[in-house]
N, C-alpha and C positions, 0 to 999 in steps of 0.2 A: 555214439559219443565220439569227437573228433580229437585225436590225439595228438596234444600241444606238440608243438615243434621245437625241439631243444637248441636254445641259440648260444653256439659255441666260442670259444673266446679265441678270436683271430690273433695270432703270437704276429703276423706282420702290421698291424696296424696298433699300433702302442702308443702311450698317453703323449710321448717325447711329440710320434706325428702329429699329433692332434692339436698340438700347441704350434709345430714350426705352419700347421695350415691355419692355425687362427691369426699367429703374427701375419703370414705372408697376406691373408684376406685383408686384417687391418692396415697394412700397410699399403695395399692397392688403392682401399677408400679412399684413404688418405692422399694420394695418389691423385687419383682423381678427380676428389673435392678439389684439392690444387688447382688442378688443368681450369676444373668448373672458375670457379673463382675468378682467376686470369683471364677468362676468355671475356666471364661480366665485367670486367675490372676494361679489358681495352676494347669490346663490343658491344657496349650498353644499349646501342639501337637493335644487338639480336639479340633481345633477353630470351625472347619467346621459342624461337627457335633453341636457343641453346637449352632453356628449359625444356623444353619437346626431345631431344635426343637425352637428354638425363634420364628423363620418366621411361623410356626405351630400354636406358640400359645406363649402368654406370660405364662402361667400360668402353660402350661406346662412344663417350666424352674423348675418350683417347684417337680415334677415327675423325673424328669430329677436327677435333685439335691440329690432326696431321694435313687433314684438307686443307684447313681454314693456313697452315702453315705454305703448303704449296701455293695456294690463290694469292698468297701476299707476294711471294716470290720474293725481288734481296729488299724489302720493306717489312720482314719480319721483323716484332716486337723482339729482344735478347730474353725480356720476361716471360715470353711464350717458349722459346729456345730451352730456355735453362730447367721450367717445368715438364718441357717433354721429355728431356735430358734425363730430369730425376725418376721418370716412370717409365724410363727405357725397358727395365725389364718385365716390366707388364704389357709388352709388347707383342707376347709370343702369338697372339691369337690373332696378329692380322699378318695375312697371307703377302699382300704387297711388298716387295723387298725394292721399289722404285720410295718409297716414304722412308725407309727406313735407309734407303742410303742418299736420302737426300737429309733428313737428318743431322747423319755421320757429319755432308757434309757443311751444315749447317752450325754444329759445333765444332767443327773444326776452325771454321770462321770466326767463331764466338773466341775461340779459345788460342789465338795469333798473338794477338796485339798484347797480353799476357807478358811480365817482365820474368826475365831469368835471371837466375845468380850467376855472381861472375865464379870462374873455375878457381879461381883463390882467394882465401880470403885477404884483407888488408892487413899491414900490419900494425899494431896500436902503439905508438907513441906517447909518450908524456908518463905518466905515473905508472906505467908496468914498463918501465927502462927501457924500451924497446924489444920486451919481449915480445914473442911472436903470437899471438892467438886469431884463433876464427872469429872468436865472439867478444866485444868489450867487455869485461866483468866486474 
């Protein structure tokens, strides 16, 4: 007779972990599906391809995404930019750090032309006597 093997309860792997690895999975999908989406959305003559590296792998969408980013060169879509942007950090697993600081610089581009506040605010006139505020209220 084989004597069952007593399976102990691991105090490091707790219900909290279990939950922050199912967000972080779902959040990858999601992630993903995105890149997916956008890639059919502005490459609709490489469906097949792009479907071929899904079935591969989800995550390899992300790879996929970075290439297809580099071959465009400065004719990158901003829609393709701004979804790599949001799955930056499901990035960890590709080794190339030429993609990922072309990227950087990639939103850094994206993200110039972007208007700033001025360093004071105006001051309101008319019906608040000329008090002074940041915001009209």
């Amino acid at each position: 007779m084989v004597a069952r093997q007593k399976i102990e309860y691991n105090p490091l792997f707790s219900k909290e972990m279990a939950a922050t690895i199912r967000k972080n999975t779902k959040e990858c999908d999601t992630s993903c599906r995105a890149i997916k989406s956008t890639l059919l959305s502005l490459y609709p003559n490489e469906q097949e391809t792009i479907e071929k590296v899904w079935r591969k792998g989800k995550r390899r969408i992300i790879s996929f995404a970075l290439r297809k980013m580099e071959s465009e060169g400065d004719n990158v879509n901003k829609e393709l930019i701004q979804v790599l942007a949001n799955a930056r950090s499901f990035m960890k697993n590709i080794n190339d750090s030429m993609y990922h600081s072309l990227l950087d610089i990639k939103i850094s581009s994206l993200n110039l032309p972007k208007t700033t506040l001025s360093n004071e605010p105006e001051k309101v006139v008319g019906k608040n006597n000329g008090i002074w505020r940041p915001f009209d209220v």
